[in-house]
gemmi code that builds the backbone of each chain (N, CA, C; Angstrom):
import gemmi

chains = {
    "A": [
        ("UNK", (120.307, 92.993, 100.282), (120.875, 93.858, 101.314), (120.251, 93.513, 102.648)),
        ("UNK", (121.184, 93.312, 103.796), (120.377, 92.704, 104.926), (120.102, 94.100, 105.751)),
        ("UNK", (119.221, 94.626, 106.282), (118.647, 95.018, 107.100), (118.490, 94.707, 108.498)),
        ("UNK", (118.120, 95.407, 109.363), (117.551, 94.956, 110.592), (117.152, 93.698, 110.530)),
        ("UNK", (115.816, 93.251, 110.115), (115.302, 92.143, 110.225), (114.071, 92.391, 109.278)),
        ("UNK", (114.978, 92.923, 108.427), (114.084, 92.649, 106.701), (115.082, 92.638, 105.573)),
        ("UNK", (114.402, 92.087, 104.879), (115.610, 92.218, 103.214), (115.153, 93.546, 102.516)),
        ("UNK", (116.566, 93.948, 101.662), (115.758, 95.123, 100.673), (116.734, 94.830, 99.605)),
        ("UNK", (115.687, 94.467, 98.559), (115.817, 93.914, 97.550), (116.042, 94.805, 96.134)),
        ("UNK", (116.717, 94.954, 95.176), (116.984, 96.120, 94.256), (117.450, 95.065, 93.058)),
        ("UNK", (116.950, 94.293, 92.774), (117.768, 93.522, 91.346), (118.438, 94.635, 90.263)),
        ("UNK", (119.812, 93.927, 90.338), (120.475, 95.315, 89.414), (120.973, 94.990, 88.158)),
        ("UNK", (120.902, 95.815, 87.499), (120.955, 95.552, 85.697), (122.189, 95.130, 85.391)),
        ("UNK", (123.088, 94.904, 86.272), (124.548, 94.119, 85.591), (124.959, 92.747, 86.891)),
        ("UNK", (125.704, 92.360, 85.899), (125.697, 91.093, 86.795), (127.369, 91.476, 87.544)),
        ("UNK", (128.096, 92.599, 87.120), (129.334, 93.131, 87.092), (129.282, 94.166, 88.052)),
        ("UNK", (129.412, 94.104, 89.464), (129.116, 95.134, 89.862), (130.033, 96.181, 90.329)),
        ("UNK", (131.009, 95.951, 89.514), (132.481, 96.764, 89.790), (131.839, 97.917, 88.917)),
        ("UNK", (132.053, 99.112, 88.948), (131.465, 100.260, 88.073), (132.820, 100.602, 87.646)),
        ("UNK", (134.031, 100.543, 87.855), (135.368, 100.869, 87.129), (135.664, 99.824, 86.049)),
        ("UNK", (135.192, 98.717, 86.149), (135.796, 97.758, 85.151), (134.786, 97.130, 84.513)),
        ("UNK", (134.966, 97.233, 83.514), (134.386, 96.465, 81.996), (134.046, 94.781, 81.916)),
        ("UNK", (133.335, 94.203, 81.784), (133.156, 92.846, 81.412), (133.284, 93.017, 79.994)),
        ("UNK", (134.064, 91.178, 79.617), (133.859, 91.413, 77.958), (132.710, 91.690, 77.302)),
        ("UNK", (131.554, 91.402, 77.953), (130.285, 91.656, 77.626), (129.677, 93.053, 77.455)),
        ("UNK", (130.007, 93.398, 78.546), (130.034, 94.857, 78.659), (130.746, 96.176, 78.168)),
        ("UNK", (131.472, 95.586, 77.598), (132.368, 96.096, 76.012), (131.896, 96.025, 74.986)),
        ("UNK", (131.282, 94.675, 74.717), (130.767, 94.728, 73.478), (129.430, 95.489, 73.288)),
        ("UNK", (128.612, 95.512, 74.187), (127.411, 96.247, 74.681), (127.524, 97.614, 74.171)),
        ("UNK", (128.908, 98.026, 75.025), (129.113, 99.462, 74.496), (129.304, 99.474, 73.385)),
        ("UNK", (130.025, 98.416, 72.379), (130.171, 98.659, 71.032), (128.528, 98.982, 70.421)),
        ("UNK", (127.795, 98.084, 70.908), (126.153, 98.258, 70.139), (125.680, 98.871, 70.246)),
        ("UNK", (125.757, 99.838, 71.451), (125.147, 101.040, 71.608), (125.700, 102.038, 70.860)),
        ("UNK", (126.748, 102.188, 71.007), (127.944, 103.408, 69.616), (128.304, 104.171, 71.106)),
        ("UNK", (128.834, 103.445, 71.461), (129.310, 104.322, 73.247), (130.887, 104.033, 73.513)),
        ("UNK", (131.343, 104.747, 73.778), (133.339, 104.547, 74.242), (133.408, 103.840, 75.364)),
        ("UNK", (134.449, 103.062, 75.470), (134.364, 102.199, 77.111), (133.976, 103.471, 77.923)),
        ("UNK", (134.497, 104.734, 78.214), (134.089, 105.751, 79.263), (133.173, 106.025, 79.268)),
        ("UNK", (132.506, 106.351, 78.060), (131.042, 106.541, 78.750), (129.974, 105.849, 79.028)),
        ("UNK", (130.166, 104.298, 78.650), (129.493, 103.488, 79.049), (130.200, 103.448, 80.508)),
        ("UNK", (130.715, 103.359, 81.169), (131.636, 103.452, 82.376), (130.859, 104.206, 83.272)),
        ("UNK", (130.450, 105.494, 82.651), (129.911, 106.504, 82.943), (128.558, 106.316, 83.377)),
        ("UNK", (127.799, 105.828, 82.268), (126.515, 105.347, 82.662), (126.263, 104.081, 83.936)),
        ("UNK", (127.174, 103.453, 83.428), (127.262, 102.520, 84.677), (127.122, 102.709, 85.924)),
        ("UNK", (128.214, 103.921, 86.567), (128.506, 104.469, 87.786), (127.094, 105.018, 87.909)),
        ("UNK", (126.031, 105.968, 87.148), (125.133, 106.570, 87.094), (124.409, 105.422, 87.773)),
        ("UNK", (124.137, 104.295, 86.618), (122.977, 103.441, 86.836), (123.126, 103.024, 88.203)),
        ("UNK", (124.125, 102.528, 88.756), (124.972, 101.668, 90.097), (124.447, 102.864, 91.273)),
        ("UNK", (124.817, 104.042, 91.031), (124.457, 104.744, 91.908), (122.775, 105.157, 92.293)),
        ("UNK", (121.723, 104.881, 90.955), (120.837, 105.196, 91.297), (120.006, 103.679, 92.461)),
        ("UNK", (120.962, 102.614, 92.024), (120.489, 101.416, 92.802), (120.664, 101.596, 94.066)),
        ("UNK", (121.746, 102.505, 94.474), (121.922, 101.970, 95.720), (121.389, 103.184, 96.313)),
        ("UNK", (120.609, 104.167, 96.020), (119.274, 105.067, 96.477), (118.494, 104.329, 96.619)),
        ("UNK", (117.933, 103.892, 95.564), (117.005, 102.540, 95.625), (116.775, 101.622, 97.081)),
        ("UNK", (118.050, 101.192, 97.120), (118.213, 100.554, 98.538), (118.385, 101.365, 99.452)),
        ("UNK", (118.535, 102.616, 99.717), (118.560, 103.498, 100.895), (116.803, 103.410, 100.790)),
        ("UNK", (116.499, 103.795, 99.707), (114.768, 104.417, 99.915), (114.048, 103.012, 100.759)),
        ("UNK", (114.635, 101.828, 99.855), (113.678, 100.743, 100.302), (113.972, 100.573, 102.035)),
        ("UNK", (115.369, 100.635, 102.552), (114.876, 100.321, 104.070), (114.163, 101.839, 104.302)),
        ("UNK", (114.364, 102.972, 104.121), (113.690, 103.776, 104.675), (112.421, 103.008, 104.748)),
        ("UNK", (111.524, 102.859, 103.324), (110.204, 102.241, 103.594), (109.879, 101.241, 104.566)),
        ("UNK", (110.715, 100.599, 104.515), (110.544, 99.231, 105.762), (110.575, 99.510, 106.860)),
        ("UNK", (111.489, 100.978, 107.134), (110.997, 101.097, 108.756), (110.339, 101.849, 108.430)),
        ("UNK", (109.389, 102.420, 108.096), (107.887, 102.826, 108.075), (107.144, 102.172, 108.036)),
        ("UNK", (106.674, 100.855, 107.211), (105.916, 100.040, 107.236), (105.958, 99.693, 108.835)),
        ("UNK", (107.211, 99.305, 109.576), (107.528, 98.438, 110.295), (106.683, 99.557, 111.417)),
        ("UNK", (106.458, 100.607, 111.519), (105.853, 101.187, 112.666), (104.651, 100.990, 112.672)),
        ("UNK", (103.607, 101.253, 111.053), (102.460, 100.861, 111.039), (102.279, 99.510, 111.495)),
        ("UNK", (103.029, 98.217, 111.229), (102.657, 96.683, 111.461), (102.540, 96.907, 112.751)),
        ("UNK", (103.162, 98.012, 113.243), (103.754, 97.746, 115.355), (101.981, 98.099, 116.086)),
        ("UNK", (101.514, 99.177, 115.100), (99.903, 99.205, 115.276), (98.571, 98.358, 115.554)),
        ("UNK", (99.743, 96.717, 114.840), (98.609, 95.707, 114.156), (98.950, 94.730, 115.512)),
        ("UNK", (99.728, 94.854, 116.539), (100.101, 94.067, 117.778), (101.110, 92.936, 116.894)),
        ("UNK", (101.109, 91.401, 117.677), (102.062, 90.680, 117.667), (101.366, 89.843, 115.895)),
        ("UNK", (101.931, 89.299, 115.633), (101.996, 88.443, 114.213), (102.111, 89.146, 113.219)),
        ("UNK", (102.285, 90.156, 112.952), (102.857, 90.922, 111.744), (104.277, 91.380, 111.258)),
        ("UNK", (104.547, 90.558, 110.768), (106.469, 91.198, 110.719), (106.755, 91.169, 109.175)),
        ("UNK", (107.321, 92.649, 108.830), (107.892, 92.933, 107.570), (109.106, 92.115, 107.214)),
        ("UNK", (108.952, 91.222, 106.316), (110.433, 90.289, 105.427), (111.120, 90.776, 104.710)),
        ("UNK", (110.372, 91.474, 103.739), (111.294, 91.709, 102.277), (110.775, 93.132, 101.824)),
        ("UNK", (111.685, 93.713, 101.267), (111.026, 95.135, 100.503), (111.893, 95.471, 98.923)),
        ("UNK", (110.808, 94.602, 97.819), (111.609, 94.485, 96.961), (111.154, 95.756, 95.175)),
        ("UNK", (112.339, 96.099, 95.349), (111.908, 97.058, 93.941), (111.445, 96.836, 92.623)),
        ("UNK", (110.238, 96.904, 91.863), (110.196, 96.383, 90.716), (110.364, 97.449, 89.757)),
        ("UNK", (111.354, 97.105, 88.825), (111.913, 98.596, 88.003), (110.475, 98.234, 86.633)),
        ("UNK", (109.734, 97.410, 86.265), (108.986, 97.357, 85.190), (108.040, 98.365, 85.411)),
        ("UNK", (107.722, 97.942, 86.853), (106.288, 98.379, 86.976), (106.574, 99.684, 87.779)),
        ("UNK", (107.947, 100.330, 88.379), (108.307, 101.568, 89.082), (107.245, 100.875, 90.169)),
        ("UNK", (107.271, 99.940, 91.438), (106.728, 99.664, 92.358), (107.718, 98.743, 93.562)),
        ("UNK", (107.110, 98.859, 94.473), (107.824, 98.264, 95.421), (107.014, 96.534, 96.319)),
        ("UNK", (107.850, 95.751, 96.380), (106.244, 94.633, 96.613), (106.957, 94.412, 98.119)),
        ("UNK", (105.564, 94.549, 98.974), (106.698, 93.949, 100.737), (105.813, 92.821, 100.810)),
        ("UNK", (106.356, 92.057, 101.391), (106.376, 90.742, 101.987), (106.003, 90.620, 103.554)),
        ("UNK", (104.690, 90.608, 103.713), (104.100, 90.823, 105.154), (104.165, 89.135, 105.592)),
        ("UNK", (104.348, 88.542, 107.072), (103.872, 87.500, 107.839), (102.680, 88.099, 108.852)),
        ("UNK", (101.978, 87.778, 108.001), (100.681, 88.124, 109.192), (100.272, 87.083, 109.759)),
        ("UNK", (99.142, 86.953, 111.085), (98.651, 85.606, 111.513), (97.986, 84.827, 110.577)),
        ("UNK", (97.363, 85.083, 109.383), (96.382, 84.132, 108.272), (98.128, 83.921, 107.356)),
        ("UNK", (99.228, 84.320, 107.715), (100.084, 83.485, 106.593), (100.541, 85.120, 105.514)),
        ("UNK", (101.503, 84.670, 104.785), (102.420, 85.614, 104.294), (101.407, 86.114, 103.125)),
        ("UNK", (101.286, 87.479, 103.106), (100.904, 88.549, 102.062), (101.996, 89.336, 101.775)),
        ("UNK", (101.455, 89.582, 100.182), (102.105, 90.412, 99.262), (101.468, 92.061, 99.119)),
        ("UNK", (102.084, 93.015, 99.116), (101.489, 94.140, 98.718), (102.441, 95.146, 97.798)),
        ("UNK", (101.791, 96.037, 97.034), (102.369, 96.025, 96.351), (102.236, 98.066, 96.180)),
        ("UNK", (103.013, 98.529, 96.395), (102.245, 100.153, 96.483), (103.961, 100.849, 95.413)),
        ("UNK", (103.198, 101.847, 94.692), (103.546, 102.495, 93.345), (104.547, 103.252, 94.014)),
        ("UNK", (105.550, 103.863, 92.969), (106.665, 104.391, 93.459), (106.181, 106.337, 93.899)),
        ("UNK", (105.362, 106.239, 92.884), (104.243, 107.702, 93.455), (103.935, 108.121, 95.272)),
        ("UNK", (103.552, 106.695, 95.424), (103.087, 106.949, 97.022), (103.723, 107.106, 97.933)),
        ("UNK", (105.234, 105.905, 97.600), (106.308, 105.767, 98.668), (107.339, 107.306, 98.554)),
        ("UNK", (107.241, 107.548, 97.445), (108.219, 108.751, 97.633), (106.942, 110.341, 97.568)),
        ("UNK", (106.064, 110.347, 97.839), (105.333, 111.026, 98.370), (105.528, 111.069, 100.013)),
        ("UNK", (105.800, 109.692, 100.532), (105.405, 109.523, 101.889), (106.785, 110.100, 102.164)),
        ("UNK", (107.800, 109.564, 101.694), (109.003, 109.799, 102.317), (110.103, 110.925, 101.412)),
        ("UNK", (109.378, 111.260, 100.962), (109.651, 113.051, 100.698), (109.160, 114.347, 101.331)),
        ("UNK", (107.911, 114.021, 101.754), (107.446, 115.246, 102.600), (107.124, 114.538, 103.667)),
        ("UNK", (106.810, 113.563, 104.363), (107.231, 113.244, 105.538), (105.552, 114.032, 106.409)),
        ("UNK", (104.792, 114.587, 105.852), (103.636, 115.156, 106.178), (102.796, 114.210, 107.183)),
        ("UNK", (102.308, 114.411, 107.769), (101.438, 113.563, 108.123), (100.346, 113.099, 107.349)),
        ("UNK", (99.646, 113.828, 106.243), (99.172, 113.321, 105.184), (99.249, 112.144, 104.506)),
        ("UNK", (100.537, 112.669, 104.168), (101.531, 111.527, 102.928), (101.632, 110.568, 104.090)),
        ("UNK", (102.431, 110.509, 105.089), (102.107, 109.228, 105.994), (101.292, 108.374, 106.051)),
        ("UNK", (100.071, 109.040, 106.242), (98.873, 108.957, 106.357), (98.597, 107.880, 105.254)),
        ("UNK", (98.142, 108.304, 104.014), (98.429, 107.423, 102.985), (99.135, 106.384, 103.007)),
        ("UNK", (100.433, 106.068, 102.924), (100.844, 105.148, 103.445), (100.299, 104.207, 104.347)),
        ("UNK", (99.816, 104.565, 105.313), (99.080, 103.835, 106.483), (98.165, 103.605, 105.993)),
        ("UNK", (97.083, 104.539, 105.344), (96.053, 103.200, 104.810), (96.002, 102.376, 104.036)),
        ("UNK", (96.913, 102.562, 102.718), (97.094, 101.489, 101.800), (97.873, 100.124, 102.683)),
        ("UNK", (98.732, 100.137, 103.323), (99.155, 99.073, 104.218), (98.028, 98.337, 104.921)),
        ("UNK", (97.399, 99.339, 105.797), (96.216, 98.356, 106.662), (94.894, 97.576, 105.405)),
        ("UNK", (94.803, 98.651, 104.135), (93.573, 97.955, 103.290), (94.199, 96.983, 102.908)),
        ("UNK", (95.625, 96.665, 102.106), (96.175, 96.222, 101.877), (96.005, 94.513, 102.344)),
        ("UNK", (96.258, 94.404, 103.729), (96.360, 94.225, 105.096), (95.001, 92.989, 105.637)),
        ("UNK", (94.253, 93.865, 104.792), (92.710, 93.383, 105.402), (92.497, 93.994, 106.575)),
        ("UNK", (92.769, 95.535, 107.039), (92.549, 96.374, 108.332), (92.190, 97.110, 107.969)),
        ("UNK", (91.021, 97.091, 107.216), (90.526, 98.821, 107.053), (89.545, 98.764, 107.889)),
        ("UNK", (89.628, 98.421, 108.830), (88.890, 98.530, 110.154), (89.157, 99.669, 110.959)),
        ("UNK", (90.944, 99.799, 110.624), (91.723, 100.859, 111.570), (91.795, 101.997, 110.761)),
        ("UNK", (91.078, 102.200, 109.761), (90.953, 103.217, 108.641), (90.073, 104.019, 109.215)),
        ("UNK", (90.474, 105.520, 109.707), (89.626, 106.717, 110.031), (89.748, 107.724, 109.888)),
        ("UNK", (89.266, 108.578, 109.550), (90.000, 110.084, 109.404), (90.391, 110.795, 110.953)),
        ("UNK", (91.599, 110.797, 111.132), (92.028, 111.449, 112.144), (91.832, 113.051, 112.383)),
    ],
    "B": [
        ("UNK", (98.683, 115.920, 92.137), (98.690, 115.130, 93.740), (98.093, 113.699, 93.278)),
        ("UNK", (98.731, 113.093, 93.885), (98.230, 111.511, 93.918), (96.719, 111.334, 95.296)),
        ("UNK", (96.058, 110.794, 94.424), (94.751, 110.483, 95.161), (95.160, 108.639, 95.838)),
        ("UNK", (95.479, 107.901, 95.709), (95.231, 106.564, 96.340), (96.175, 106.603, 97.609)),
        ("UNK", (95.150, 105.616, 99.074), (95.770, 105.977, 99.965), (94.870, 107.337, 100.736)),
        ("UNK", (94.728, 108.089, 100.094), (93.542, 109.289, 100.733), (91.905, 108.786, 100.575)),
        ("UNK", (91.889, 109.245, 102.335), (90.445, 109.553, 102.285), (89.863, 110.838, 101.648)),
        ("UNK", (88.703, 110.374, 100.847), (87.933, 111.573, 100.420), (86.570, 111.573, 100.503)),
        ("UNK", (86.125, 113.028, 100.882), (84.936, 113.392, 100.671), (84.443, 113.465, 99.528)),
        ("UNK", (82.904, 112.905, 98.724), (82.447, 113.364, 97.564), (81.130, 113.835, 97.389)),
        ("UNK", (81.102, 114.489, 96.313), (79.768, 114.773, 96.637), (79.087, 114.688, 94.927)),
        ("UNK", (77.989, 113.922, 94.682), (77.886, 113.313, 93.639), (77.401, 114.330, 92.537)),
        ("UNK", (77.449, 114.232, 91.626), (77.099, 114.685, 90.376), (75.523, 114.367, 90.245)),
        ("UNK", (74.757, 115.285, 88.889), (73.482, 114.712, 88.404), (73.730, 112.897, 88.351)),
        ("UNK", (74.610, 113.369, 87.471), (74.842, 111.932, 86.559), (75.199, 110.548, 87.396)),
        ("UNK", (76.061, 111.376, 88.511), (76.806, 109.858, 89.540), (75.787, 109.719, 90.640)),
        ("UNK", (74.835, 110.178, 90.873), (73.683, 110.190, 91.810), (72.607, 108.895, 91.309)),
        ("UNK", (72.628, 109.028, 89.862), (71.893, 108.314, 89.617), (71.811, 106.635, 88.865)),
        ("UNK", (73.317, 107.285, 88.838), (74.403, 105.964, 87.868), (74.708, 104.914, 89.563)),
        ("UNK", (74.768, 105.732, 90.677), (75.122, 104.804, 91.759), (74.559, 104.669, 92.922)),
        ("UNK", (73.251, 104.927, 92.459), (71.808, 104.820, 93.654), (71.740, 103.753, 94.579)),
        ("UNK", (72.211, 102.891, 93.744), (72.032, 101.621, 94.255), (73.258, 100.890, 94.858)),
        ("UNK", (74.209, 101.268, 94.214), (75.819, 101.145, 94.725), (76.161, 101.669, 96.267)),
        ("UNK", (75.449, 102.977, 96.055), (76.162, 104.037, 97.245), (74.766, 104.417, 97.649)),
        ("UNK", (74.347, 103.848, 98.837), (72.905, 104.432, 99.637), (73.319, 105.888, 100.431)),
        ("UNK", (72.498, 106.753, 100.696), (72.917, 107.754, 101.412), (71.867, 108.663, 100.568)),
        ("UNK", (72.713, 110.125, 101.098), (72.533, 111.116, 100.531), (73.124, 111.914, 99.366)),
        ("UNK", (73.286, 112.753, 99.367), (74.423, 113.978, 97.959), (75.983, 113.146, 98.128)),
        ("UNK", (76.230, 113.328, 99.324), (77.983, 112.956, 99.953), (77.890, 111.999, 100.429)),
        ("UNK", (79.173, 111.342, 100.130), (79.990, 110.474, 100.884), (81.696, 110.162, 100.970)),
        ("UNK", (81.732, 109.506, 102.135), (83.334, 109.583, 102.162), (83.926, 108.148, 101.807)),
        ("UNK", (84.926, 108.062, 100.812), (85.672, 107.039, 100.664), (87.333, 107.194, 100.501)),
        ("UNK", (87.805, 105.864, 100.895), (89.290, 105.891, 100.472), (89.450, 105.574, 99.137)),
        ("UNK", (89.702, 106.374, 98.363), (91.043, 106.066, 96.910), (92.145, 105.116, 97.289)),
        ("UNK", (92.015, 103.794, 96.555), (92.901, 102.666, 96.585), (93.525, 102.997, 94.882)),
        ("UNK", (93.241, 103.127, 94.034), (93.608, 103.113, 93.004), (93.000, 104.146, 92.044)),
        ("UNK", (93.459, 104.788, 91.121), (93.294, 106.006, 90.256), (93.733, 105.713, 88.854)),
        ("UNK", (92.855, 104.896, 88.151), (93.852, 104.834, 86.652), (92.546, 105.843, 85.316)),
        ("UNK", (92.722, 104.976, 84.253), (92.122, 105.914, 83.259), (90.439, 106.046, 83.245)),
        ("UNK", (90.215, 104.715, 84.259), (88.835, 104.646, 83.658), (88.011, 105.394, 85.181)),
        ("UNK", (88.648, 106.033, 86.522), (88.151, 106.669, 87.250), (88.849, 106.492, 88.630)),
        ("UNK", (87.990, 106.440, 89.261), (88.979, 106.209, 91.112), (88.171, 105.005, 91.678)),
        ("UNK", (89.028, 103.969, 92.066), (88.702, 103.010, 92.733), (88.657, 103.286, 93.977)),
        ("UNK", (87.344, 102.987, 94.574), (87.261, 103.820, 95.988), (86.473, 102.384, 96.881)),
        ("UNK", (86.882, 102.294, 98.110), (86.367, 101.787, 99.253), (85.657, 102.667, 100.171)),
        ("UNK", (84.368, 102.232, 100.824), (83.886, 103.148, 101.310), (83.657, 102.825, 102.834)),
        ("UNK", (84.429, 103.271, 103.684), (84.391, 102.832, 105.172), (83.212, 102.679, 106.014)),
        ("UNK", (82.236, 103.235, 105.670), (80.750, 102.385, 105.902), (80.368, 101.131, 105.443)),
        ("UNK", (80.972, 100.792, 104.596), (80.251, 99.454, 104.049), (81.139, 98.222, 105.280)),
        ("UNK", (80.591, 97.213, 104.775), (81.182, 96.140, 105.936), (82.141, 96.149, 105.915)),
        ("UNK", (82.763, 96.458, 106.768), (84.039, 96.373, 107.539), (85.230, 95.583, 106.796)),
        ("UNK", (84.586, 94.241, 106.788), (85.392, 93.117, 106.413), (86.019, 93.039, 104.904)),
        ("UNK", (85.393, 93.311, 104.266), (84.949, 93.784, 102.664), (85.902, 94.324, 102.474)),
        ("UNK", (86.465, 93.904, 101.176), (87.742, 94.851, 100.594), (86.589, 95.081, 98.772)),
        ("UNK", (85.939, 95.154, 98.908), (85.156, 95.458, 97.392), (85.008, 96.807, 97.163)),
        ("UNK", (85.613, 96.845, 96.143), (85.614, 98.695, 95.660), (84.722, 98.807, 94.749)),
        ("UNK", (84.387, 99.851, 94.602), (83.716, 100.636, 93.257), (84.210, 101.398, 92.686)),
        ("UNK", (84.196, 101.510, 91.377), (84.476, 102.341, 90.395), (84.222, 103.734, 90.345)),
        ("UNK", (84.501, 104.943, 90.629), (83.847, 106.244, 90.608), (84.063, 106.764, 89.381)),
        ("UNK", (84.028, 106.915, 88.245), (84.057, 107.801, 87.386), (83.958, 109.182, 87.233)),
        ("UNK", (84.843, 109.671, 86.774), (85.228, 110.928, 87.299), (83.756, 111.720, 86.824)),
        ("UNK", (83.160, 111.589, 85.939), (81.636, 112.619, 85.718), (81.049, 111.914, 86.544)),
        ("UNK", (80.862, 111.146, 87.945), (80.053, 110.659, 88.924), (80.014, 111.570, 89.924)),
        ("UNK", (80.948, 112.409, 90.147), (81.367, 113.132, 91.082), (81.473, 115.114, 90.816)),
        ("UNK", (80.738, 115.589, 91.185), (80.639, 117.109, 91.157), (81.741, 117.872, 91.982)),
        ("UNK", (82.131, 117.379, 93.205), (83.175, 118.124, 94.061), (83.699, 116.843, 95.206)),
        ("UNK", (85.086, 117.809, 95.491), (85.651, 116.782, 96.013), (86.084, 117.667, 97.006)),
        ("UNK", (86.129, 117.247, 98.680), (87.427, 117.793, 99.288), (88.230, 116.721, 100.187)),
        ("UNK", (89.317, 116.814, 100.888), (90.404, 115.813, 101.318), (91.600, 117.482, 101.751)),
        ("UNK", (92.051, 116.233, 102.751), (93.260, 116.789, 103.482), (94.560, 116.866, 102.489)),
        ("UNK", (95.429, 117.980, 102.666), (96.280, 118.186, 101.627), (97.431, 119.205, 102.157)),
        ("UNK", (98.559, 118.638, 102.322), (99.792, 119.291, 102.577), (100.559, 119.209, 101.466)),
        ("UNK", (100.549, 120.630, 100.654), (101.965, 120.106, 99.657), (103.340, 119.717, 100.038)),
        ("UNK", (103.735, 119.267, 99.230), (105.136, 119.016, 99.081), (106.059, 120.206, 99.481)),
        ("UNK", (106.944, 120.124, 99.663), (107.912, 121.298, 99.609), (108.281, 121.555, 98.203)),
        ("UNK", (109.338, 120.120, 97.779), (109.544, 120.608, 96.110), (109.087, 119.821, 95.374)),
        ("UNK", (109.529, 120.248, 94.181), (108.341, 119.092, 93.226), (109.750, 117.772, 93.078)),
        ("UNK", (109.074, 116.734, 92.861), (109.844, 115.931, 92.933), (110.163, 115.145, 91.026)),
        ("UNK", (111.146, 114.771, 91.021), (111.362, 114.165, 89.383), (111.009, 112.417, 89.354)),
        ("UNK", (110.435, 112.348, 88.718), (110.441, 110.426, 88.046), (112.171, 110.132, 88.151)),
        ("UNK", (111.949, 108.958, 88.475), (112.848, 107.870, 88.626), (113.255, 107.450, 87.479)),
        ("UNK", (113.981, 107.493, 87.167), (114.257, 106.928, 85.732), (114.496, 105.455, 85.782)),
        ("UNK", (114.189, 104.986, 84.666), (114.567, 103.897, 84.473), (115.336, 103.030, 83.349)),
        ("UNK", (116.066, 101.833, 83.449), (116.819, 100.935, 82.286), (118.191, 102.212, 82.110)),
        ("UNK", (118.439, 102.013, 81.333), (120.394, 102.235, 81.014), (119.870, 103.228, 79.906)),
        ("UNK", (120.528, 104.308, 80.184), (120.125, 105.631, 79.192), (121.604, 106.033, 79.248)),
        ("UNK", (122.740, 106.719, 77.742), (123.046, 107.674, 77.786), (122.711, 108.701, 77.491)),
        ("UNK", (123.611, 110.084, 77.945), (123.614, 111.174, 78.257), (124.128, 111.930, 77.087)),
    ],
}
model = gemmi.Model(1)
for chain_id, residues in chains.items():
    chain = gemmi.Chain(chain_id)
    for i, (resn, *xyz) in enumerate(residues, 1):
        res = gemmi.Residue()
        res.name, res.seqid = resn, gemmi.SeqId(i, " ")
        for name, pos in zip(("N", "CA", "C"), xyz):
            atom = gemmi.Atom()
            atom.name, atom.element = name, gemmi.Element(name[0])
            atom.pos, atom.b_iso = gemmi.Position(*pos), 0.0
            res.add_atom(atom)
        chain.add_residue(res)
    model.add_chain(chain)
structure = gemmi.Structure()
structure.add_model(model)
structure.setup_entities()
């Protein structure tokens, strides 16, 4: 999904991304499960729809990140903000001046931050980014 | 409440006073950030130590007698994310 001037990334569990129509595969699927084309249909639309929250949440995160990086001055720019459904985590893709870092923060924190919106929960956010970061320099209790 | 990401105040136990004398110079308290929280205690950075340093320590939760930190609840409680292909 293109963004501003980051990716947000959601790998999605079908390669079919029509949610009304069936692949032959996806028929037979439903046969193995003991499911009717509809309600596998059903689940589908479910699953399809929770992805593309997924991708609302992830740019939300990216322009949050993207205000903290604005903290760090020029050479820091957010690339990618990608969902990992194994691990329920999100990994962003920083260009900093020493060269591209990975970070990697739990689905706990991000929807802490961007559910209550607190300055707290922000807060959090902001420091796992800067430790993250190699800036826990800018780490203080406000 | 999720601890990683928060700064916290601690203030040590019999047991964590003496288990991390040497770890953690000071007095009773100190303040660190929670980077990580799994089974075996709280991975904590401690913003006094060098700057540069990303090296954590282990806190174990009987290391620690009291804790305080900044804390706004939530409004509502929020549900897990589900995950993989479930029917209903």
């Amino acid at each position: 999904m293109a963004s501003s001037d980051f990716q947000v990334n959601v790998p999605s569990g079908f390669s079919n991304p029509d949610s009304q129509s069936l692949s032959e595969v996806e028929k037979s699927m439903a046969g193995a499960m003991d499911l009717s084309e509809e309600q596998f249909r059903q689940c589908k639309l479910d699953h399809l729809l929770k992805e593309e929250r997924r991708l609302e949440r992830g740019k939300d995160l990216g322009e949050q990140v993207k205000k903290i990086l604005g903290e760090l001055g020029a050479g820091y720019r957010l690339t990618s903000v990608t969902w990992n459904s194994n691990t329920l985590s999100r990994r962003l893709e920083i260009e900093t001046p020493q060269g591209p870092q990975n970070l990697v923060l739990s689905w706990e924190l991000v929807d802490d931050a961007l559910d209550s919106r607190t300055r707290s929960e922000l807060q959090r956010l902001r420091n796992m980014v800067l430790f993250g970061l190699g800036r826990q320099e800018l780490i203080v209790r406000h | 409440m999720g601890l990683s990401g928060r700064l916290v105040h601690f203030w040590f136990s019999p047991s964590g006073r003496e288990a991390l004398k040497e770890a953690i110079s000071g007095g009773s308290d100190f303040e660190a950030l929670v980077v990580e929280e799994n089974e075996l205690g709280l991975w904590i950075w401690m913003p006094d130590a060098e700057q540069d340093s990303r090296e954590v320590t282990l806190l174990k939760l009987e290391y620690f007698a009291a804790a305080s930190l900044e804390y706004e609840p939530p409004e509502a409680p929020r549900e897990r994310p589900g995950v993989g292909f479930q029917a209903s």
